[in-house]
C-alpha positions as CSV (number, residue, x, y, z in Angstrom):
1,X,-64.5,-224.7,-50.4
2,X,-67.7,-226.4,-49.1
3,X,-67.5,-229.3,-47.2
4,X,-70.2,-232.4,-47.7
5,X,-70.8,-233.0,-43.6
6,X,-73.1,-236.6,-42.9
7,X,-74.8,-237.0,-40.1
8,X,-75.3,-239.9,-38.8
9,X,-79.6,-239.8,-37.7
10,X,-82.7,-242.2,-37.5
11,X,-84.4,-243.7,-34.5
12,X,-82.0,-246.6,-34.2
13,X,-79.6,-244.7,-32.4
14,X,-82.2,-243.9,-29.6
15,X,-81.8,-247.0,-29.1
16,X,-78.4,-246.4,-27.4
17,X,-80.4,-244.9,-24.0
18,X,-80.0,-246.5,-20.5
19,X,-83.7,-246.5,-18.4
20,X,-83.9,-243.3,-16.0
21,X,-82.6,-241.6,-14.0
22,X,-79.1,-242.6,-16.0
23,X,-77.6,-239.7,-17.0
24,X,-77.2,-241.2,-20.3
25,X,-80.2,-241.3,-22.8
26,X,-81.3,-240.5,-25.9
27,X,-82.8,-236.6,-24.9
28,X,-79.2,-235.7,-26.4
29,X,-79.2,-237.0,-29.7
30,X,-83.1,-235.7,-30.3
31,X,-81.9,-232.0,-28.8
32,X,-78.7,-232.3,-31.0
33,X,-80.6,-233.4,-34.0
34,X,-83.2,-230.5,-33.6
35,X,-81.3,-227.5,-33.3
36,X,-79.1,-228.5,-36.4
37,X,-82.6,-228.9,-38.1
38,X,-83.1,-225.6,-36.9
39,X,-79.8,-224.3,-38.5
40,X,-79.1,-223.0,-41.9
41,X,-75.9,-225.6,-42.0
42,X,-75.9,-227.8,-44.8
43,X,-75.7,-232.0,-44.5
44,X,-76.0,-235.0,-45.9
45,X,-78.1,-237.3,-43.5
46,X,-76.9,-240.6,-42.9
47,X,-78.9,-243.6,-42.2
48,X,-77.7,-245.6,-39.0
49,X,-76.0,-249.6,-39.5
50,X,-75.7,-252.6,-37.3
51,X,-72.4,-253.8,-36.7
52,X,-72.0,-257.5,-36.9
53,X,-70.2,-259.5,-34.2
54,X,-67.8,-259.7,-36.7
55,X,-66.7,-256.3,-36.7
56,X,-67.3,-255.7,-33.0
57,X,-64.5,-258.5,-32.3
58,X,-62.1,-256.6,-34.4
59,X,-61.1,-255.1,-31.3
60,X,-63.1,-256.8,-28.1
61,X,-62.8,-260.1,-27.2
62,X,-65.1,-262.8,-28.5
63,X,-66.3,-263.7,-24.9
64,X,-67.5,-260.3,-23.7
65,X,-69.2,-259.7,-27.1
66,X,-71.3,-263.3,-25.6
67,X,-71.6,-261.9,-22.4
68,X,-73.2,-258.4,-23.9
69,X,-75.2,-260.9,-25.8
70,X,-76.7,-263.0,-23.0
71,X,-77.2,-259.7,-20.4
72,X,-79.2,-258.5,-23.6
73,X,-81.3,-260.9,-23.5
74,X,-81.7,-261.1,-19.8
75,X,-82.5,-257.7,-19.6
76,X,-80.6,-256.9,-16.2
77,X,-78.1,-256.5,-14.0
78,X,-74.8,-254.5,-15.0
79,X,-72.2,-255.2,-17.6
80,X,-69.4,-253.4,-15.3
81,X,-69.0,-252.4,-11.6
82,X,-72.5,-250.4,-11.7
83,X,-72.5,-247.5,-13.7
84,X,-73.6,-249.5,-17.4
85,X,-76.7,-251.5,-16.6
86,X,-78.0,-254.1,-18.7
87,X,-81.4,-254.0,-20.6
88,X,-83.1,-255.8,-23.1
89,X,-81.9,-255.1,-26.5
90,X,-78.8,-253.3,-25.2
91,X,-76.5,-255.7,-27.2
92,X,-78.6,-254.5,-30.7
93,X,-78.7,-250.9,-29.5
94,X,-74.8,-251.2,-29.2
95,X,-74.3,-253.0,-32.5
96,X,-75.9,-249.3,-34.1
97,X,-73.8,-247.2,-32.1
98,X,-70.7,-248.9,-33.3
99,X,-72.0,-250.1,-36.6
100,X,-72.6,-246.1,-37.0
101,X,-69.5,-245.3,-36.1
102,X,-67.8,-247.3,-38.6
103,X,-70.3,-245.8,-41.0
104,X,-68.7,-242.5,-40.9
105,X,-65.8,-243.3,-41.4
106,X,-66.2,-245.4,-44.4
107,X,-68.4,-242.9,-46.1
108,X,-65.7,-240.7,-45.4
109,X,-63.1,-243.4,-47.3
110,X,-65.7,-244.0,-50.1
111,X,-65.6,-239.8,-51.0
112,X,-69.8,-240.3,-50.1
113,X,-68.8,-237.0,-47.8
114,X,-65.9,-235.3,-46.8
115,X,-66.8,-235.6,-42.8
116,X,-68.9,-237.1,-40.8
117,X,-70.7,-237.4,-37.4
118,X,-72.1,-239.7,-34.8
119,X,-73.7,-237.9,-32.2
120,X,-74.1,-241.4,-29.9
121,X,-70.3,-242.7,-30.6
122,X,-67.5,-241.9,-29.1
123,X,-67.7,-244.5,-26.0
124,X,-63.9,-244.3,-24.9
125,X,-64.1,-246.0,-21.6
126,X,-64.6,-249.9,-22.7
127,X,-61.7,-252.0,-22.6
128,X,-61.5,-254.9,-25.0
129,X,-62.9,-257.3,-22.2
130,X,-64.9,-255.3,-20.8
131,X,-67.7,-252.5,-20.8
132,X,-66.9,-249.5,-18.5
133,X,-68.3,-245.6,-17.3
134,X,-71.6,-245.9,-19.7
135,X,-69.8,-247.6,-22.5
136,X,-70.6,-251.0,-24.1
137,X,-68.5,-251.8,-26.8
138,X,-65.3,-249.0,-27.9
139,X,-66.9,-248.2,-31.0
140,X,-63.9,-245.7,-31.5
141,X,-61.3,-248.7,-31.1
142,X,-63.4,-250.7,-33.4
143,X,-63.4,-248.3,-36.4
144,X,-59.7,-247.7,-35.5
145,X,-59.2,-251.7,-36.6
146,X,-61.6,-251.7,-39.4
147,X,-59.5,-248.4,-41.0
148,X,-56.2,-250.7,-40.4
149,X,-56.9,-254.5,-40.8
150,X,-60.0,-254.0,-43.4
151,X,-58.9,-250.6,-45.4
152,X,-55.2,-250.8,-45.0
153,X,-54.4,-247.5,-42.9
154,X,-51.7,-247.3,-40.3
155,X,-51.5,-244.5,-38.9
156,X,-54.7,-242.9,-37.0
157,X,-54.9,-239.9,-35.0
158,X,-57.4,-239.8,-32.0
159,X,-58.4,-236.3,-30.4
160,X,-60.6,-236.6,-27.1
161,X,-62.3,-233.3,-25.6
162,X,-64.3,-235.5,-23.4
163,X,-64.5,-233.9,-19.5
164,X,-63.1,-237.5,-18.9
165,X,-59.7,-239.4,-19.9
166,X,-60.2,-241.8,-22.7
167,X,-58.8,-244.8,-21.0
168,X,-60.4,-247.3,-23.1
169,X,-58.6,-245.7,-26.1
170,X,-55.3,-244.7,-24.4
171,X,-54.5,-248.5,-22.6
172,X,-55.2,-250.0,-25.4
173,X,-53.2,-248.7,-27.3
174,X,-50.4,-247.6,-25.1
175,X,-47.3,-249.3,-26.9
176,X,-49.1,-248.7,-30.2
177,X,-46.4,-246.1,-31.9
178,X,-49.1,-245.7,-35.0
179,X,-52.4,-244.6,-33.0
180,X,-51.6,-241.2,-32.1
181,X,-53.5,-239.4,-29.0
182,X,-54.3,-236.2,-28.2
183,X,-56.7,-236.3,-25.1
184,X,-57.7,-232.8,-23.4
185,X,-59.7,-233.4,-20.0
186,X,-60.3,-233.2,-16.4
187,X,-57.8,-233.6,-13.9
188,X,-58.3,-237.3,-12.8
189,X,-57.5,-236.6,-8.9
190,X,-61.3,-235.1,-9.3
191,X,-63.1,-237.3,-11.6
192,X,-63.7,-240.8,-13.5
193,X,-61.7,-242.7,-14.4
194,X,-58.6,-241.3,-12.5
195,X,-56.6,-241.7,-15.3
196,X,-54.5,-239.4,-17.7
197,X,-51.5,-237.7,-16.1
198,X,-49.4,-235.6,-17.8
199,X,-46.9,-238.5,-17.7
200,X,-48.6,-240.7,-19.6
201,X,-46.7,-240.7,-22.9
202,X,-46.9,-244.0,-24.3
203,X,-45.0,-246.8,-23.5
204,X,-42.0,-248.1,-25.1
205,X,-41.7,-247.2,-28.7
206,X,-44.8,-245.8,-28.8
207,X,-43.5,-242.9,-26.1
208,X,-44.4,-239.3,-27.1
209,X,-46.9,-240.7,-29.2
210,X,-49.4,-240.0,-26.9
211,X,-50.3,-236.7,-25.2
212,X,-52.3,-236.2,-21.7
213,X,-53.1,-232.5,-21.2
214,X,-55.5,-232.4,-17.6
215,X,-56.9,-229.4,-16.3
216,X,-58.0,-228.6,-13.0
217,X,-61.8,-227.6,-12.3
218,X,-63.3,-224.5,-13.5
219,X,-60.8,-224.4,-16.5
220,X,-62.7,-222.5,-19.4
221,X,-62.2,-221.8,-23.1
222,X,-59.1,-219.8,-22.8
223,X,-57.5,-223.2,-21.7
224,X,-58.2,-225.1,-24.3
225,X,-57.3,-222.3,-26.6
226,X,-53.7,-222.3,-25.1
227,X,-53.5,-226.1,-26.1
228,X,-54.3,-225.4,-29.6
229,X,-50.6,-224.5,-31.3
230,X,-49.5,-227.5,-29.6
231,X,-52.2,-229.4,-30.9
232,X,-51.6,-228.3,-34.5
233,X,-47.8,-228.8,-34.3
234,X,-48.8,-232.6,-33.3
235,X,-51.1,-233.5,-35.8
236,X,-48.6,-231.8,-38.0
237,X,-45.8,-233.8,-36.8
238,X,-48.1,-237.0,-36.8
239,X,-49.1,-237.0,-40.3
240,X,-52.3,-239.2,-39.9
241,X,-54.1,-241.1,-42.5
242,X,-57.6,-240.6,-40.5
243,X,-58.5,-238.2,-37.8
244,X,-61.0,-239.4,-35.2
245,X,-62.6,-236.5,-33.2
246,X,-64.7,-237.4,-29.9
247,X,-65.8,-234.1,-28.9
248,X,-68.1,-235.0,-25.7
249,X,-69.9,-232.0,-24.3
250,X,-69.6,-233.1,-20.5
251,X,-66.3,-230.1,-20.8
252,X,-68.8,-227.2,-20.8
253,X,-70.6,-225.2,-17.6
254,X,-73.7,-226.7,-15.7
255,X,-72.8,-230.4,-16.5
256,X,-74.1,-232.3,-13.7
257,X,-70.8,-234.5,-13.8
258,X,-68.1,-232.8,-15.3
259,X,-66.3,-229.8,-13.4
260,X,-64.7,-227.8,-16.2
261,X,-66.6,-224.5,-17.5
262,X,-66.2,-224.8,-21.6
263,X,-68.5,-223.2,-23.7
264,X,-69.4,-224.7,-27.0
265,X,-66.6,-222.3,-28.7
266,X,-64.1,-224.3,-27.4
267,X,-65.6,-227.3,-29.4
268,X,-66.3,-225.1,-32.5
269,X,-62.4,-224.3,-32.3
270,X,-61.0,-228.0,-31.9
271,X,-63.2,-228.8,-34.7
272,X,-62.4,-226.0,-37.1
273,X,-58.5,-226.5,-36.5
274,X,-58.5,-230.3,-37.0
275,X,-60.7,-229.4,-39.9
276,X,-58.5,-227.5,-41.5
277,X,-55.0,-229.5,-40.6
278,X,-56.8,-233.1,-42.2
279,X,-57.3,-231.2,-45.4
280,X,-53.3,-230.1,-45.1
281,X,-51.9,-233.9,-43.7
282,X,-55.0,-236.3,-44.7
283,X,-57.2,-235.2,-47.7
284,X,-59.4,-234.0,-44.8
285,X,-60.1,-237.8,-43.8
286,X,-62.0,-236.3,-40.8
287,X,-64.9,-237.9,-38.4
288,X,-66.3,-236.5,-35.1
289,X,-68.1,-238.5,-31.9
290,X,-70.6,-237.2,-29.5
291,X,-69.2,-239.1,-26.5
292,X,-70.6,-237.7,-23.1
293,X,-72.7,-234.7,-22.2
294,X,-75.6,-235.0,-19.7
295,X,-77.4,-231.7,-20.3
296,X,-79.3,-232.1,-23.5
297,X,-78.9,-227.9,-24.4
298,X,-75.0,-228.7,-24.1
299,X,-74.6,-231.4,-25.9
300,X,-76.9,-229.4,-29.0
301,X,-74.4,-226.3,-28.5
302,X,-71.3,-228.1,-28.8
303,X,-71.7,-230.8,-31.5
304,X,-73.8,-227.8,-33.8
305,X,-70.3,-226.2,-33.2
306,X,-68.4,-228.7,-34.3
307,X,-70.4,-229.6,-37.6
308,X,-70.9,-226.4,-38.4
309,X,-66.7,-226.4,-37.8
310,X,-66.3,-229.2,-40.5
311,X,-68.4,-227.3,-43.7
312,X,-66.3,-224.5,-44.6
313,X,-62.4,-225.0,-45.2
């Protein structure tokens, strides 16, 4: 069976590009978006939406929406401890990169496609007050509450590939027994944010919800291909209405942050199992974020992979 991919493309999401040297900027979307021209894969473009405040405060709290707002307008400064700077027309560049996000997944609900992607989502580090680690708003948290409190779904699945933990995503929803995790990364004793020990389960009744797996530098393909039974036998168990994917490319060789040595077969595999398990556990309600990556040929390799992962089941 072929799958109807969208991808999520236009300038708007360019928009989504801190000033340089910031490792993050809009060379990866344009390299992503080029080699998949370049490919004989099949997809259904999608055009990129604003979120409205609205939306956004689904999830984060009404005051640091105001405060993205006014540093927008200012045009400087930071919006954390130093690593997200402010610039004008930040908040409105944010707005597409979650608005996007929550595209995809309601083209998904609506049968428009049967997957989706976002190369500039997957921002997994802001909290609901605050932005963090190069993300504004938690456009991944956000679609999670627009799939429950505006479509009626309850139980969501998140999968995180990112070289980094996705705190944003794991603390917030720590006692949440319905938002199930499955975050592969680097060991945080070597690398932002610190966070996702083994032993972090989830809390309360939402323990063994929630899976940490953390590698130590230099871990390659073969390690993630060793996680992938028990990744299947979780989903399985899990039985998730939606499947969120952020697949960030910072995992592979020559990042200049990350410290693990993927190649973008690893990505192509997480994406072609999940692919396959939503069409077994969720009518193949099934979308994938870029999240990090700071070498533009990476971030093409890997996110190719993984549509090219989501078309054939």
């Amino acid at each position: 069976m072929n799958c109807r991919v969208g991808v999520l493309e236009g300038p708007e999401l360019l928009k989504y590009s801190f000033p340089p040297p910031h490792p993050l900027n809009a060379s990866r979307a344009e390299a992503f978006w080029k080699k998949l021209s370049e490919t004989k894969i099949e997809k259904t473009t999608l055009s990129p939406k604003m979120a409205t405040a609205e939306t956004i405060e689904l999830f984060h709290l009404k005051e640091h929406v105001r405060f993205v707002q006014k540093a927008s307008e200012y045009g400087s400064g930071t919006l954390d401890h130093g690593d997200t700077p402010a610039f004008k027309g930040v908040y409105e560049a944010s707005q597409y990169m979650v608005g996007s996000t929550v595209e995809a997944a309601e083209q998904v609900l609506a049968g428009t496609v049967d997957h989706a992607f976002n190369p500039v989502g997957g921002l997994h580090h802001a909290r609901r007050d605050s932005s963090a680690g190069f993300c504004v708003f938690n456009d991944i948290c956000v679609a999670v509450e627009v799939l429950r409190q505006r479509h009626g779904l309850k139980k969501v699945l998140y999968v995180d590939i990112d070289v980094h933990h996705g705190d944003g995503v794991y603390y917030s929803y720590e006692e949440d027994p319905d938002l199930y995790i499955f975050d592969i990364h680097e060991d945080g004793r070597y690398i932002y944010p610190g966070t996702g020990s083994p032993s972090e389960r989830g809390s309360g009744r939402a323990e063994g919800t929630k899976v940490n797996v953390a590698f130590q530098p230099g871990a390659s393909d073969l390690d993630v291909y060793k996680q992938l039974p028990k990744l299947e036998k979780f989903v399985k168990a899990a039985k998730p209405e939606f499947i969120i994917l952020q697949c960030g490319a910072d995992g592979l060789a020559n990042d200049p942050i990350g410290g693990l040595r993927y190649t973008a077969e690893a990505h192509g595999a997480i994406g072609s199992l999940l692919h396959r398990v939503s069409h077994e556990v969720c009518e193949g309600r099934l979308i994938a974020l870029g999240g990090g990556g700071y070498d533009s040929q990476n971030c093409a390799d890997a996110w190719v992979a993984v549509v090219s992962s989501f078309t054939k089941y």
